[in-house]
N, C-alpha and C positions, 0 to 999 in steps of 0.2 A: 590698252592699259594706261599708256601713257596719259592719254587723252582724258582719262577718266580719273587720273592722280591731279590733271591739270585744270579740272573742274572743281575736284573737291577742295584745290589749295586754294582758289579763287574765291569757293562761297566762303571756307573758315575764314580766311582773311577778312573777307568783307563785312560778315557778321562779327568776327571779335572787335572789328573796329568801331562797323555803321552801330550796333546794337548798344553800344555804352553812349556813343555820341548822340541815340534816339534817348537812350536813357534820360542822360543828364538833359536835354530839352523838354523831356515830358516833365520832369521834376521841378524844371526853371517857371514853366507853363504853371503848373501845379499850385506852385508857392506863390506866385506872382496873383493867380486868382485867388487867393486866401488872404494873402493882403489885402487885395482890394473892396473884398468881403468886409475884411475888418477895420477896412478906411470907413463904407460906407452904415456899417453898423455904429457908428458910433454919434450917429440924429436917430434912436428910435424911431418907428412907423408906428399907428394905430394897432391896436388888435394882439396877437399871438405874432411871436418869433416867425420871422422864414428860415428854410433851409440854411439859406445864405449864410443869415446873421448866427443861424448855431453852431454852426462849422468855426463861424470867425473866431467867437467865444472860446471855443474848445479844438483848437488843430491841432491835427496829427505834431507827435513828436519833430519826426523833421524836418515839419514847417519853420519851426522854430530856431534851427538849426543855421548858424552864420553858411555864408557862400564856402571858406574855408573848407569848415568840416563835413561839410556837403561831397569837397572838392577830394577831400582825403580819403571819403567812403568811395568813391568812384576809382580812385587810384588803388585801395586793395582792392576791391575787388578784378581789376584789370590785372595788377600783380597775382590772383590767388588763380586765376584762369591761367596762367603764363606756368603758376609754380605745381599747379594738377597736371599739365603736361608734363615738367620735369618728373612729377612722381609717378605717370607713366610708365617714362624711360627705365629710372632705378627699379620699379615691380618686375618691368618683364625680363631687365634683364638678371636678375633673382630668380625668376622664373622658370628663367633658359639654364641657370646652372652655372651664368657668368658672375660667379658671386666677388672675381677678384674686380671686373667691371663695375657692377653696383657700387662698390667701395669707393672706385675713383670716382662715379658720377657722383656721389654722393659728398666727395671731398668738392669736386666741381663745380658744382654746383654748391655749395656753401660758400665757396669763395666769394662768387656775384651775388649770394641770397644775401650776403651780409650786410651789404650796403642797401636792400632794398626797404629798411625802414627809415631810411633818409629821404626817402622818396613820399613816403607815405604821410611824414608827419612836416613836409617842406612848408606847404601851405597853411598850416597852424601855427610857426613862429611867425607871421603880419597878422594874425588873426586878432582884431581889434573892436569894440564895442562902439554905441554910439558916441562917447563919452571918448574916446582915445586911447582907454586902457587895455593892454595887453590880456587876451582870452589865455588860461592856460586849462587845456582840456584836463581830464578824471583822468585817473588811471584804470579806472572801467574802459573808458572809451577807447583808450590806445590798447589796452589787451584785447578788446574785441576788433579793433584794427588790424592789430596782430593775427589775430586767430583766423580772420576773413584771408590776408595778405597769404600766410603760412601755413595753413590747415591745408588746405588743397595739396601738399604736398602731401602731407600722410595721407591721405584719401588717395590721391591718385598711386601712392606707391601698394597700397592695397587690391587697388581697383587693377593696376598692370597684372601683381602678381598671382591672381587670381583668370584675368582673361586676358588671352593677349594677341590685337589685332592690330597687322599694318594699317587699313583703311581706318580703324577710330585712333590711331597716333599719327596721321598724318591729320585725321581732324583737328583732333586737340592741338596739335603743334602749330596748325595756321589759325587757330582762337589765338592761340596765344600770341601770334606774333601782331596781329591785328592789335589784340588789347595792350600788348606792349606799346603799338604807335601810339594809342590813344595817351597813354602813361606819359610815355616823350612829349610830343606835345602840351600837354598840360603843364607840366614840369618847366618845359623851355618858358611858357609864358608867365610861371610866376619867376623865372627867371630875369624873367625880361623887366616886372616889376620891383623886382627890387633894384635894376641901374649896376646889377654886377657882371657886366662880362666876363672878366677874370672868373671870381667863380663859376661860372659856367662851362666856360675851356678848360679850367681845372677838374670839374665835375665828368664832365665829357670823357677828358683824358683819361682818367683813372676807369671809368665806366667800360671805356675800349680796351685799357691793357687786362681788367678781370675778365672780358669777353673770351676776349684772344687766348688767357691764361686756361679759361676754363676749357676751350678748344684744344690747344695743346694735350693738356690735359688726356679728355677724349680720346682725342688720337692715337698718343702714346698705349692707351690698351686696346686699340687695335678698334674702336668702333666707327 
């Protein structure tokens, strides 16, 4: 049993991680040939259009899309994988009857969810044009941000309280903690770009005592 808990934390782990990290390189691939499509569409050829050159004309929406907000869609999404495991936790324990426990995970988790759209929209205050001017995304875009980062929690509080298995919440819990690294690291490096350590240890800081608190927490009703 052990043995078979110690495989499954392994692959969730790897995939919430490897899968966002294959992600964002397919996407970088992706764009990078559509550019170059529409570097080289732009001397006509003889005859009818190539594939190449109609793609360049007409790309996909997120082609179009700065590195940024590229960056940010990849960060909810690794947030909304992390916040479906939480919604898990709160369904099944509803489920079970531990309705004073759901209350507290559900305080517990609010605590740390609150800061996690500071995470999300990090990479969109440098988000700047060819020009030097400041991008400031819709408020379409940041509510479907939102919705991707946050939804997975009502989903998964559905989804627990409805079925409820240790083997698919120990999946979900090693997705998530994979897509979590993913999240950290990204974060640290636009970190790193903007030349503020301070903020960062400050960031860090408060990141660990919500961890901790929400543990506490936890604990205190007895899970």
């Amino acid at each position: 049993m052990a043995a078979g808990y110690g495989v499954l934390f392994a692959a969730g782990l790897a995939a919430g991680l490897l899968s966002l990290v294959y992600y964002e390189t397919w996407m970088g691939s992706k764009i990078s040939r559509i550019q170059t499509s529409a570097a080289g569409s732009c001397s006509p050829g003889p005859g009818a259009m190539s594939v190449a050159e109609l793609k360049a004309r007409h790309p996909s929406r997120m082609a179009t899309w700065s590195d940024a907000r590229r960056l940010s869609l990849l960060i909810a999404v690794g947030i909304g994988l992390h916040n479906f495991a939480e919604g898990l936790a709160i369904g099944q324990s509803a489920a079970s009857g531990e309705l004073a426990l759901a209350l507290l995970l559900v305080i517990g988790f609010g605590l740390h969810n609150a800061t996690e759209g500071f995470g999300i929209v990090a990479p969109l205050a440098g988000d700047t044009d060819p020009a030097g001017n400041i991008r400031r995304p819709s408020w379409g875009f940041l509510l479907t941000l939102g919705a991707i980062g946050g939804g997975p929690t009502f989903i998964g509080t559905l989804v627990g309280h409805q079925f409820t298995s240790e083997v698919v919440s120990v999946l979900f819990l090693t997705l998530a903690a994979g897509s979590i690294l993913y999240v950290v690291t990204q974060l640290l490096g636009v970190a790193a770009k903007a030349r503020r350590p301070d903020v960062l240890a400050y960031g860090l800081l408060l990141g660990l005592f919500a961890g901790f608190l929400t543990d506490a927490i936890v604990t205190a009703a007895g899970a």
